[in-house]
DRENTIFI-123180 format. One line per 5 residues: for each residue x, y, z of N, C-alpha, C. Coordinates in pm, 1 decimal, padded with zeros to 6 digits, always signed. Atoms other than C-alpha are relative to their C-alpha. Example, Ala and Ser with C-alpha at 12.3 -4.5 7.8 and 13.67 -1.06 7.14 Angstrom:
% residues 2
+00089.0 -00119.0 +00000.0 +01230.0 -00450.0 +00780.0 +00090.0 +00120.0 +00000.0; -00082.0 -00119.0 -00006.0 +01367.0 -00106.0 +00714.0 -00077.0 +00109.0 +00073.0
This chain:
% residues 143
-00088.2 -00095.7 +00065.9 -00691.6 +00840.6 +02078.7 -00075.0 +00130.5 -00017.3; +00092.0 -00115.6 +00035.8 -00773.0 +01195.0 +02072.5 -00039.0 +00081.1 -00148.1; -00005.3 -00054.1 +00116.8 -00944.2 +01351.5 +01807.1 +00132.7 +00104.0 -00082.8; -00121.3 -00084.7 +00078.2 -00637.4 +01606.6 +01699.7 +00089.0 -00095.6 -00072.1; -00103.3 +00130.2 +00093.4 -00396.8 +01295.7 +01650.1 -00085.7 -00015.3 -00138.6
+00044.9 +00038.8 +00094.5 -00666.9 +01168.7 +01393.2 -00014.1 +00101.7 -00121.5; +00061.6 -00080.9 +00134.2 -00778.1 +01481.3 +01190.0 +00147.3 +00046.0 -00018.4; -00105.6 -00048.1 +00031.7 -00394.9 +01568.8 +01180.2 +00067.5 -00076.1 -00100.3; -00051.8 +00112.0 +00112.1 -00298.8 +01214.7 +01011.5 -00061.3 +00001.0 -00083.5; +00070.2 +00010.0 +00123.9 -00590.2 +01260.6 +00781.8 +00083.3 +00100.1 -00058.5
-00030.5 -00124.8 +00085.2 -00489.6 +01590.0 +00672.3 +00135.3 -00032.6 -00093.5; -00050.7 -00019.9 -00003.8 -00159.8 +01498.2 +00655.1 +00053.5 -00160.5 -00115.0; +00022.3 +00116.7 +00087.2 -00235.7 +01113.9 +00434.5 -00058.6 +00084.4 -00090.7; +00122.0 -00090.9 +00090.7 -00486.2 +01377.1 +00208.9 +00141.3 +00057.8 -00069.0; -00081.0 -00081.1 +00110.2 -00190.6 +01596.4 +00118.9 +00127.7 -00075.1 -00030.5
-00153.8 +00077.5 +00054.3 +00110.1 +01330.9 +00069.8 -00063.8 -00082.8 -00117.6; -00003.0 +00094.2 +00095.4 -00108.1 +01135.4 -00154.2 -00054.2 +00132.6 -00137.9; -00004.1 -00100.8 +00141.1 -00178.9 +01446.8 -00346.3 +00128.4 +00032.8 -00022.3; -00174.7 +00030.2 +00052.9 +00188.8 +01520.8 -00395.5 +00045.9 -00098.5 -00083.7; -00033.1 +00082.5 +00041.7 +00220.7 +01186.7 -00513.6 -00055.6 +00036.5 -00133.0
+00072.6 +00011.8 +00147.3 -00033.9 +01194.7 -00804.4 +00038.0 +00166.8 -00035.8; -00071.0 -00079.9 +00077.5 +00111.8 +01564.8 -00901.1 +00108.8 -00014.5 -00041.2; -00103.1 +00022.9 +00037.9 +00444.1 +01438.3 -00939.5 +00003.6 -00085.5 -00106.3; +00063.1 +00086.6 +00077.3 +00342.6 +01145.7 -01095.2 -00037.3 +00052.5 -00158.5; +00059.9 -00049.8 +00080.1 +00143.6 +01373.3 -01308.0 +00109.1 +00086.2 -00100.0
-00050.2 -00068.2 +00120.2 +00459.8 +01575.7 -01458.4 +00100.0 -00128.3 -00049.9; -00108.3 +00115.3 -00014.7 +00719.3 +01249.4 -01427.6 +00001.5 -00000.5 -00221.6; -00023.1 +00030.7 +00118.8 +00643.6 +01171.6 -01837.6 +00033.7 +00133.8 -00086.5; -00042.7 -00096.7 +00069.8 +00732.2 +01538.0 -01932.6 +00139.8 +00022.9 +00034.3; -00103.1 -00026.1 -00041.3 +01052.7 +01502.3 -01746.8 +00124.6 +00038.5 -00117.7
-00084.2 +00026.9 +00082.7 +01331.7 +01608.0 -01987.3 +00161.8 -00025.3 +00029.8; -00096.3 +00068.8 -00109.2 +01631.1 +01584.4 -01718.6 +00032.8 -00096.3 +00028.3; -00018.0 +00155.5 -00048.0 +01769.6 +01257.7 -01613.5 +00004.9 +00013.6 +00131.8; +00033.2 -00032.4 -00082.3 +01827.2 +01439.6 -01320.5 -00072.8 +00025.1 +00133.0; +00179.2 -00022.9 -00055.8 +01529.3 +01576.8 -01221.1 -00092.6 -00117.4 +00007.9
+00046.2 +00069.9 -00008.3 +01367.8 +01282.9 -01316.8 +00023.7 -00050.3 +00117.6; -00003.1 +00062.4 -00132.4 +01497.4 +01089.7 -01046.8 +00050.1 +00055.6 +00124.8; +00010.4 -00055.0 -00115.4 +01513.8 +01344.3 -00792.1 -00166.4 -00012.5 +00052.4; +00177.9 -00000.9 -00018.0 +01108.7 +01349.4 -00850.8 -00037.2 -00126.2 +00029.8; +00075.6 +00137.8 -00010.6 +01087.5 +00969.6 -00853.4 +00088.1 -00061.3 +00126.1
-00090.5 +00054.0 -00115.5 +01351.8 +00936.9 -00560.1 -00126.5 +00052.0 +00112.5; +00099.8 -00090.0 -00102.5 +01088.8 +01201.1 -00340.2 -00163.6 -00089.6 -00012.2; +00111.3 +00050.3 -00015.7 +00785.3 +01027.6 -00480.1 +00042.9 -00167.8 +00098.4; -00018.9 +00135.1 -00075.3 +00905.3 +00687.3 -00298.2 +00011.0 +00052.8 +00137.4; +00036.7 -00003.8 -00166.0 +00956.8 +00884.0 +00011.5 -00087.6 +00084.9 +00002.7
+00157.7 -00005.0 -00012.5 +00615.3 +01022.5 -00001.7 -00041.3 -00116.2 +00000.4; +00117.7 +00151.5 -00036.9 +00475.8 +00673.4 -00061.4 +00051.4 -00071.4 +00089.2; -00044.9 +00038.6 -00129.9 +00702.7 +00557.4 +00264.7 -00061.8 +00070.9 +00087.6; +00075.7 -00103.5 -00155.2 +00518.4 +00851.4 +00487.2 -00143.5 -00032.2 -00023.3; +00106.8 +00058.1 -00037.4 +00179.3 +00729.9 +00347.1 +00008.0 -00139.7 +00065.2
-00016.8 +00166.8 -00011.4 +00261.2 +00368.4 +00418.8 -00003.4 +00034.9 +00178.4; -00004.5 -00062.1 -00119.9 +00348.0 +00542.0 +00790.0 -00100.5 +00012.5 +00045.8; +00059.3 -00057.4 -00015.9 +00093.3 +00710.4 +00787.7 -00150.0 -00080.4 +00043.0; +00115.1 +00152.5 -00031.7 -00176.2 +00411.0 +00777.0 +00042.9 -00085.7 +00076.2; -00086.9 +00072.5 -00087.4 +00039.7 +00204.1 +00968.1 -00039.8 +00014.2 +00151.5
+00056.5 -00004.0 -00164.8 -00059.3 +00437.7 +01272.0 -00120.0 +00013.3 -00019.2; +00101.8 -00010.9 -00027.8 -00357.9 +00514.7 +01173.1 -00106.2 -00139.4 +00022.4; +00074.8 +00159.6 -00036.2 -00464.0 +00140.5 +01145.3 +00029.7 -00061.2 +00169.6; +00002.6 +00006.3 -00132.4 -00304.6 +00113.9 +01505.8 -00103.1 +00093.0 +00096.3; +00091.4 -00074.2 -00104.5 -00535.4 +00364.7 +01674.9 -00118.7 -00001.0 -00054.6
+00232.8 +00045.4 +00063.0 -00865.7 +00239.8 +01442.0 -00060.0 +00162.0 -00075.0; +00040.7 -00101.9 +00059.6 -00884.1 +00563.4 +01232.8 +00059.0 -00012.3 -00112.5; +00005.8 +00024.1 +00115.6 -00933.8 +00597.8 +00909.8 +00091.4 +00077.3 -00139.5; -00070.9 -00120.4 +00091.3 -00725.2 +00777.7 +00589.6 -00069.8 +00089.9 -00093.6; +00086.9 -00142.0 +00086.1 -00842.0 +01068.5 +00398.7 +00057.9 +00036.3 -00093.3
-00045.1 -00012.2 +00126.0 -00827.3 +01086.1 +00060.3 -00013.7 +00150.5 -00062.5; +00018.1 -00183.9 +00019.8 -00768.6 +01455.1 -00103.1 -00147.1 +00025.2 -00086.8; +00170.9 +00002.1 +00044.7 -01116.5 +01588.1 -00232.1 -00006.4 -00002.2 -00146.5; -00018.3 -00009.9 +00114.4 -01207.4 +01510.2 -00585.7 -00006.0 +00136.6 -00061.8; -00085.0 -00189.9 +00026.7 -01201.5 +01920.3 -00624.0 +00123.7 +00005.0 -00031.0
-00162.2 -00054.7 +00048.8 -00858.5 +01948.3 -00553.3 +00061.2 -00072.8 -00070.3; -00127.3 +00060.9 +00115.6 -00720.5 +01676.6 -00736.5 -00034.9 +00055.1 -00140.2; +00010.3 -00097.3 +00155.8 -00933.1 +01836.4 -01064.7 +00068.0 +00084.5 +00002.5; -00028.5 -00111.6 +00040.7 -00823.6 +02168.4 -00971.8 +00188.7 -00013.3 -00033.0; -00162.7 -00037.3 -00057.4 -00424.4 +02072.5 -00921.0 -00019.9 -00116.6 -00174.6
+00007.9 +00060.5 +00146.6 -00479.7 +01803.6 -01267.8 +00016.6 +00126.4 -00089.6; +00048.5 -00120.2 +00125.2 -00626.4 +02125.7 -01454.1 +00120.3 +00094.0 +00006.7; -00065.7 -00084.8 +00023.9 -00353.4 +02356.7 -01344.0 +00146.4 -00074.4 -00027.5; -00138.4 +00046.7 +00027.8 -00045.8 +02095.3 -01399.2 -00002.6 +00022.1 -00160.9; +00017.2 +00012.0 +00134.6 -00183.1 +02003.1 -01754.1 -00029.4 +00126.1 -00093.5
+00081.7 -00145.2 +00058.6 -00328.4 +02393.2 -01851.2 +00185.3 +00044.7 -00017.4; -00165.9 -00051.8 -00013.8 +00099.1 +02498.8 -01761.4 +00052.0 -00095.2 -00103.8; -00085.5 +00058.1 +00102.6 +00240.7 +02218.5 -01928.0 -00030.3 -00017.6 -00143.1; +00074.2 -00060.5 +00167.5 +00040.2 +02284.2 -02264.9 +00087.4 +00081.7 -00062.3; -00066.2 -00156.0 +00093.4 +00189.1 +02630.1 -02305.3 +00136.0 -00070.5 +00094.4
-00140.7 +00013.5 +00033.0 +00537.7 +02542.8 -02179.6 +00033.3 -00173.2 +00030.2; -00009.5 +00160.0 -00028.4 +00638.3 +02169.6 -02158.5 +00214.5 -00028.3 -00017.8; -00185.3 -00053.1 -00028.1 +01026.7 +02192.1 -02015.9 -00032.5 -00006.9 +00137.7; -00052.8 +00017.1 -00125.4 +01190.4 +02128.4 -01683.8 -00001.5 +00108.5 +00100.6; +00016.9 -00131.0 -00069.4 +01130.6 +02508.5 -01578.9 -00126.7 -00037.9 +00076.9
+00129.8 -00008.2 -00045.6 +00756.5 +02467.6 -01554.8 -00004.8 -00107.3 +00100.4; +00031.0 +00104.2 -00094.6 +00768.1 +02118.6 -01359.1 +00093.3 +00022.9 +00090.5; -00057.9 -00063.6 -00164.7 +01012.3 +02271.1 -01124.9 -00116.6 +00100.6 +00038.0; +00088.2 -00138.2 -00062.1 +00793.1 +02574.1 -01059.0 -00143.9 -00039.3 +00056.9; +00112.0 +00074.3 -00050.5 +00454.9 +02341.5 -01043.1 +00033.9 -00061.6 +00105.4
-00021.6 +00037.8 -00165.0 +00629.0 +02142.0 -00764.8 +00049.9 +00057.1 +00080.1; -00031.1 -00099.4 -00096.5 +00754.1 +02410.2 -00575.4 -00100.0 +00074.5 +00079.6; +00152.1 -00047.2 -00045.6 +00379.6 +02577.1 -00559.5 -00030.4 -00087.2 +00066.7; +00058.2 +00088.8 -00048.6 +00270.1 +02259.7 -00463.7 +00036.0 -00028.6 +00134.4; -00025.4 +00016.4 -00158.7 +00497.2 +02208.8 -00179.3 +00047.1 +00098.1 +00066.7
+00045.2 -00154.4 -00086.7 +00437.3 +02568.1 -00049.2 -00089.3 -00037.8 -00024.8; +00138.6 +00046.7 -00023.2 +00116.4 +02469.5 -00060.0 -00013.0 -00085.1 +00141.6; +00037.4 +00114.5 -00087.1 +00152.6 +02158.1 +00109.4 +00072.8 +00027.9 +00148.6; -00066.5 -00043.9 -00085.9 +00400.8 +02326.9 +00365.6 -00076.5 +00088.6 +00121.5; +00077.7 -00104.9 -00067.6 +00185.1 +02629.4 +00452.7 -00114.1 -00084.0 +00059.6
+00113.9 +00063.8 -00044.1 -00104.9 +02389.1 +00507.3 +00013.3 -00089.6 +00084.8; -00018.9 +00010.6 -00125.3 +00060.6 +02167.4 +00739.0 +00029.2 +00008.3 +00134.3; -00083.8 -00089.8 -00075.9 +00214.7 +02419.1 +00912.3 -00114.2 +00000.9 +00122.5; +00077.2 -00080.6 -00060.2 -00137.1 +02534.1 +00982.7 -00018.7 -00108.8 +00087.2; +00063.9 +00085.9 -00083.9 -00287.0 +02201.6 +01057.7 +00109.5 -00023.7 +00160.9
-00088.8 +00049.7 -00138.3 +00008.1 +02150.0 +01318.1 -00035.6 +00085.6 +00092.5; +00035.3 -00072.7 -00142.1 -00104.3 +02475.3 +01494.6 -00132.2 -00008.0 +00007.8; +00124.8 +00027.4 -00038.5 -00460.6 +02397.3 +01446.9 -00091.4 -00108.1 +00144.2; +00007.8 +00153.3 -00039.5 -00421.5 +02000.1 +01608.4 +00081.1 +00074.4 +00106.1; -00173.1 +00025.0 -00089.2 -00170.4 +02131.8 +01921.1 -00048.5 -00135.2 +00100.0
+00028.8 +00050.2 -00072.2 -00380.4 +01846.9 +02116.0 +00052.7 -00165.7 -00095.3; -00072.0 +00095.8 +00066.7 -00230.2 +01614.3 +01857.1 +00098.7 -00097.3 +00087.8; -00101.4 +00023.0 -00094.6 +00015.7 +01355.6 +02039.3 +00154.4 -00026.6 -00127.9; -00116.4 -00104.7 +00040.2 +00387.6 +01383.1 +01943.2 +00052.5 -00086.7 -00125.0; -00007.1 +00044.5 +00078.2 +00402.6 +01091.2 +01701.7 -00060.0 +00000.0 -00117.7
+00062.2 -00038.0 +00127.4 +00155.6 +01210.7 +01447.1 +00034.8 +00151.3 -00058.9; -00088.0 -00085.4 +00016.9 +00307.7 +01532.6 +01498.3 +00151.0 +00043.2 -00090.5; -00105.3 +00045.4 +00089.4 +00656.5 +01399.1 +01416.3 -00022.5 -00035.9 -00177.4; +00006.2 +00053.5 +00166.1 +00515.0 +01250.1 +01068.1 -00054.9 +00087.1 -00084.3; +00049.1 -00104.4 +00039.0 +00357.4 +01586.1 +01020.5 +00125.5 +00093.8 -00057.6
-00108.9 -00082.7 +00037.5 +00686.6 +01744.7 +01020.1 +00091.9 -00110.9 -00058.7; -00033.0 +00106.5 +00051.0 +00853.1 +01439.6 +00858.8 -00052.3 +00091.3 -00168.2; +00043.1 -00051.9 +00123.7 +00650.3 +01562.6 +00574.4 +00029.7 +00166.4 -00036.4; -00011.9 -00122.8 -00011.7 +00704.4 +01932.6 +00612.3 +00096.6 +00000.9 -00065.1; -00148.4 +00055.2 +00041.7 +01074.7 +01829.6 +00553.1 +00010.7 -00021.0 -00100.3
-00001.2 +00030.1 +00167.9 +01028.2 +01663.4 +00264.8 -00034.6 +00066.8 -00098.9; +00062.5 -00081.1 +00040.0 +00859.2 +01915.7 +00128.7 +00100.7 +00118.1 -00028.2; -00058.4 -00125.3 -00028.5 +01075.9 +02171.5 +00222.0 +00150.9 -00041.2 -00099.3; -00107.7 +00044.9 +00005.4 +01400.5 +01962.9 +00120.9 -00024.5 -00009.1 -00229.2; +00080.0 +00021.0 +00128.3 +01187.1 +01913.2 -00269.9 +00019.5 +00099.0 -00067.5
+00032.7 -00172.9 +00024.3 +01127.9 +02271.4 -00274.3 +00157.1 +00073.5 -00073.8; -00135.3 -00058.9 +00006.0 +01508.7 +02343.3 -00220.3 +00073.8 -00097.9 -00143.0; -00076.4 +00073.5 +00101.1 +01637.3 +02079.4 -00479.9 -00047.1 +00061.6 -00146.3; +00039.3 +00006.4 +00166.2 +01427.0 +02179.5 -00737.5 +00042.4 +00165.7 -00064.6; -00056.1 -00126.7 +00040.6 +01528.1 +02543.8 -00737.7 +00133.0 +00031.4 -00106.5
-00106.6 -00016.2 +00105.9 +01827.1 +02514.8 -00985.4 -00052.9 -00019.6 -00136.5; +00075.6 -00012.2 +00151.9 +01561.8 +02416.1 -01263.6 -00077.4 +00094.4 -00023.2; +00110.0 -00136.8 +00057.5 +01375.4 +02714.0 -01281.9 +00056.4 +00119.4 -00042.1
């Protein structure tokens, strides 16, 4: 398997399981019933694209990549530092919206970084993009 496939599924296991543990991370401030389970409907299909995501990577003998203990402090420090000073359905829309412009712009890149990638790690690259993108758009009526 060529290297691009692999460093594309890492990248791309690294930032779905960070998504997870930020969502995760506002889920008990939820005050929406809503929202709540729009966030806990999305976190299940994030933990279906990691499950994917190892699935191939255990088929082609490469390994998953966990996000760096940096960023999960720095994305902990800035969920919990926001929800201090406001703790409401505005702020945890607006934290997951950054997040997945974050996570959007960054796979965007990796996709034009990897083009030697083949078309099924690709697909789960934009699989995630999607979701991301689709997150982004739902959550815009709470802010």
């Amino acid at each position: 398997m060529n290297d691009d496939t692999i460093k594309l599924l890492k990248e791309c296991d690294a930032g779905t399981k960070t998504a997870v543990s930020s969502i995760k991370e506002v889920l008990d401030n939820v005050k929406s019933k809503d929202l709540l389970t729009l966030l806990t409907e999305s976190t299940k299909t994030h933990e279906q694209i990691i499950k994917d995501i190892k699935e191939y990577l255990d088929e082609i003998e490469g390994d998953g990549k966990d996000p760096s203990p940096m960023a999960k402090m720095m994305s902990w420090a800035k969920i919990n530092m926001k929800m201090m000073m406001h703790e409401d359905d505005k702020t945890i829309a607006s934290l997951i919206i950054d997040g997945c412009n974050m996570g959007i712009k960054q796979l965007t890149g990796y996709l034009n970084d990897y083009t030697d990638a083949d078309d099924k790690s690709k697909r789960l690259a934009k699989r995630l993009i999607n979701e991301e993108e689709n997150l982004s758009d739902s959550l815009k009526k709470y802010l």
